[in-house]
N, C-alpha and C positions, 0 to 999 in steps of 0.2 A: 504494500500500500504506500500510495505516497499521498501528503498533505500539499497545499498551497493557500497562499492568503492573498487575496487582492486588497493589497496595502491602500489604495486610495478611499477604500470605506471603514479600514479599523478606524475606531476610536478612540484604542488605547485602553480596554477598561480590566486589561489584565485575566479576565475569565479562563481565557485557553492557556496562558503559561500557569493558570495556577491548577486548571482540572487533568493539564499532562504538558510539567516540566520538563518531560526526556525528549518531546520534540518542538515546543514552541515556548519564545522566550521573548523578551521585550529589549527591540534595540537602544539605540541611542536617543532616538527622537519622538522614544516611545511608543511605536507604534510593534506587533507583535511578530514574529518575522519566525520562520520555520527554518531548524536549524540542524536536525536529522533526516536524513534521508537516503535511504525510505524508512518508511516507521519500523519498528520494531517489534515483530510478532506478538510479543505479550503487551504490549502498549497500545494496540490498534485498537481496542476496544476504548482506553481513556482519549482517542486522540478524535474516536469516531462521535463521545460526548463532546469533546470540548466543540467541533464543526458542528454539533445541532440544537447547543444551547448560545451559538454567539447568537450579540442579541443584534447584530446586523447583516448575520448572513454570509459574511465574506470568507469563510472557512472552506477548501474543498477537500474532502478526503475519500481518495478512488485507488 
């Protein structure tokens, strides 16, 4: 599995780096940036909440 974010709608509100740290983390300008890849078999299931609970959407995990 691999993640993606389309950085121009994060917010910023930290949701995904904190429902699964092992692949999504917050850069420098705050916004949430994907930083393993591809996901990690035992992680796909935290990586596949943190994509259905962002609260804008911008999450893709396939």
């Amino acid at each position: 599995m691999r993640a993606s974010i389309d950085r121009d709608g994060c917010i910023g509100c930290e949701l995904c780096s904190q429902t699964c740290p092992e692949v999504f983390r917050m850069d420098d300008e705050g916004l949430a940036e994907v930083y393993t890849d591809p996901i990690p078999v035992e992680v796909e299931d935290a990586a596949q909440e943190a994509a259905d609970n962002c609260p804008t959407g911008v999450i893709t995990v396939e």
